[in-house]
Structure formats: structure tokens, C-alpha cells
Steps between C-alpha positions, in 0.01 A plus 500: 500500500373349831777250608325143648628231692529210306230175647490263280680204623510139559249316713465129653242319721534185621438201767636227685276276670439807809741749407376739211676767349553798311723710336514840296827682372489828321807781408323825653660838453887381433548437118584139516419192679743340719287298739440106405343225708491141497183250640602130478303192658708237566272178600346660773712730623465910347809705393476872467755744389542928461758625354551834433801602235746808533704630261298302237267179481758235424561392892104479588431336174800229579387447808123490414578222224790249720466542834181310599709231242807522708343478803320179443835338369616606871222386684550170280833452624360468861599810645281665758215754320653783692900427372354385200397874466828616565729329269190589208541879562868447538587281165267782322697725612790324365343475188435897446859517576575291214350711242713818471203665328294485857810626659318814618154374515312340801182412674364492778328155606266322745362147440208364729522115532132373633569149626361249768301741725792748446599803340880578411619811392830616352584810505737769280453852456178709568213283351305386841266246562209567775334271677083583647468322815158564648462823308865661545832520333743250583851594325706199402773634300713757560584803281871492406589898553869629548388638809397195689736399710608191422548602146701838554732289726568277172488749249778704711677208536529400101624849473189710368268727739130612557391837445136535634365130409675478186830265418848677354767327361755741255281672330210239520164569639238272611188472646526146623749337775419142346435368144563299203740670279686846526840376431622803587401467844706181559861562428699415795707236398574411896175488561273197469144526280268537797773758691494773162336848512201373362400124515257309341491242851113477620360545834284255541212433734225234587157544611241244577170579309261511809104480530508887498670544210336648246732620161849568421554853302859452337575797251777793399605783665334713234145404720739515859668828395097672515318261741603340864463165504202529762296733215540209260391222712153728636497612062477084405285407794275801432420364141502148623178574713373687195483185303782648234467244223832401462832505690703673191247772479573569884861491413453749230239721681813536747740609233317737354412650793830572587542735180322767639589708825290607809503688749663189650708368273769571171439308192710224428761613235601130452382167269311321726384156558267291739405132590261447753474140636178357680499228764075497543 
């Protein structure tokens, strides 16, 4: 029997007075899904959210469900957006930690916070979020590998190590130098939550939205792990001068053309999920 990737999936278009959107989620090869996202409009202001599971869906489907929640308690509690981010990620972290069940479990996550003129990104783990500024890739988020430097220096210092770009700790492997979850990774009882092997902290990053901005691509590293960020941003603009009819049918034109190699590139072996964001 011919084995098929699996494309059915969830999809969501929407708008905010300028800013429309789109969205499209679907499992692929792997036999499960793990990815989840998260699109919440608060007054005028958009929220979006990837989060892709390991180990298991609980994590991404945690955070998917209470962290654009916990974040607007923060932000109601008059903290600054971007700290506001921080403790969110951080006291959902907490709460994984809680549940010995999700002891193992974890996600990766990255939440977009549109606001004022403004974008705000929080960043933890390999999702990425891509910017098109007259017509090429603008990275603002970094992915969280052991082998960055930054986050080898840490992980060494908690007491696990990086073998290629992947995280160690006993006889733990990961993918990952930051996310929620993965217990496992965050033992050192001298150590404080945002000093562990793994940590769920965010980098986060703001960028004025500027007269040549033109869309935001925010999606998992099952698209990154098969396409640079550069081939994504020419791949949406390509359709957008087409006249594709809607944003989630870009987003899931780009998926599923990911599932098949090239000469160029590997299929992605990975769930995968996509939001695209238009300013104009």
C-alpha cells in the first residue's frame, strides 16, 4: 500500500481593520500531530501563537489554550508588553512543571504581539517568525540550537552538553535549547529557572511595522527544516501577485509543498504549521 502524508488539517482566515490573516496546520508524514496555534484579537491589538509539541501534544495544546489568557492578565497588571511576555512563558512553564504527567513533554513556542505600529516577538525553541521588508527576509527570532553560542555556554554550565546542535543532559536528548516543558532538562537544584539546561525564558525582540512592510510568515520548523526563510518570503509574495484567493490557502500551498523533495530541497519529515500576516 502506497503510504501518504496526511493534509487534512485546520484552517483560519481572518482581519483586523488592515492586518489580515491566515492560517493552515496539517500532521504530514509523522503519525501524530503535535503542532497547535493560537490567533486572539484583543481590542485592536492581534495575538498569534505556534507551538509545536515533543514528546506528545499536551505542552502545545496547554500553551495553545492559556497563554494568550495569561498573557493578557500580565499585560493587565501594567507590566511592559515585552516583560509581560516573559513572566507568561515563564508561569507556563511553571505550570507544566506542576503536572507530573507533562514531566517529559514540551513545546516549543513563539507568540507575535501586533500592537501600536509595532510588532513584538517572543521567542523559544525553533518555530521562527520572518519578516518581508521590501521583498526580502527579515529574521526576528532566533532559533534556539545547542550549538549557538550563547546557549552551549548555558547548557554546559547547568551541567548537560551539545553534540552537533542537539542538547544532552543524562541520558536526555533534545532538539531544542529553549522551551516550555522537559522537566528533565531542568534539574539543577542550584540553579535558577532561566539558568537550567533547557529554559523556557523568551528572547524577545521589537520591530516597528514600516511603510515597506509587507507580511509576517510565523510558522514551525517542520516548513524551516525544508525551506530558508528567504524561499518562503519570494513563495508568499509570488502567490500574492498571483491574486491567490486567500491567505490560508497560501499557507497551505507552502506546506504541502514542502512534502515533496527536489533537486533542491528534502521533504519536511515534520507536522507543520503556518500563519501568514498582511499589513496592505
Amino acid at each position: 500500500m502506497e503510504m501518504r502524508a496526511n493534509t487534512e488539517g485546520r484552517t483560519t482566515d481572518g482581519s483586523l481593520d488592515d492586518l489580515r490573516w491566515g492560517a493552515c496546520s496539517i500532521q504530514g508524514w509523522p503519525d501524530y500531530m503535535e503542532d497547535r496555534y493560537a490567533i486572539c484579537v484583543d481590542n485592536k491589538d492581534l495575538i498569534v501563537g505556534v507551538y509545536d509539541g515533543h514528546k506528545g501534544s499536551k505542552v502545545s495544546s496547554l500553551c495553545a489554550s492559556r497563554l494568550h489568557a495569561e498573557l493578557l492578565q500580565a499585560r493587565a497588571g501594567g507590566l511592559p508588553l515585552s516583560d509581560s511576555l516573559v513572566k507568561t512563558f515563564m508561569a507556563i512553564d511553571e505550570k507544566v512543571g506542576q503536572d507530573e504527567s507533562l514531566k517529559y513533554e514540551g513545546s516549543t513556542a513563539l507568540v507575535v504581539v501586533i500592537t501600536d505600529g509595532k510588532m513584538v516577538v517572543a521567542n523559544a525553541g525553533d518555530c521562527r517568525c520572518v519578516l518581508s521588508r521590501q521583498g526580502r527576509a527579515l529574521e526576528l527570532s532566533t532559533d534556539h540550537h545547542g550549538d549557538v553560542g550563547d546557549e552551549r555556554s548555558r547548557v554546559m554550565r547547568a551541567g548537560g552538553y551539545v553534540h552537533g546542535d542537539r542538547v544532552y543532559h543524562g541520558s536526555l536528548e533534545l532538539g531544542v535549547s529553549r522551551a516550555i516543558g522537559d522537566f528533565g532538562f531542568k534539574t539543577n537544584a542550584g540553579l535558577r529557572q532561566d539558568e537550567q539546561v533547557v529554559i523556557a525564558k523568551p528572547e524577545v525582540r521589537e520591530e516597528e511595522i514600516g511603510e515597506n512592510d509587507e507580511f509576517l510568515v510565523v510558522a514551525s520548523d517542520g516548513i524551516w527544516g525544508s525551506r530558508s526563510s528567504d524561499e518562503v518570503v519570494d513563495f508568499v509574495a509570488d502567490r500574492l501577485r498571483n491574486g491567490v484567493a486567500s491567505l490560508s490557502g497560501m499557507c497551505r500551498d507552502l506546506a504541502e509543498s514542502c512534502l515533496v523533495s527536489d533537486s533542491k530541497h528534502s521533504s519536511s519529515r515534520d507536522n507543520m504549521t503556518v500563519v501568514i500576516v498582511r499589513f496592505k
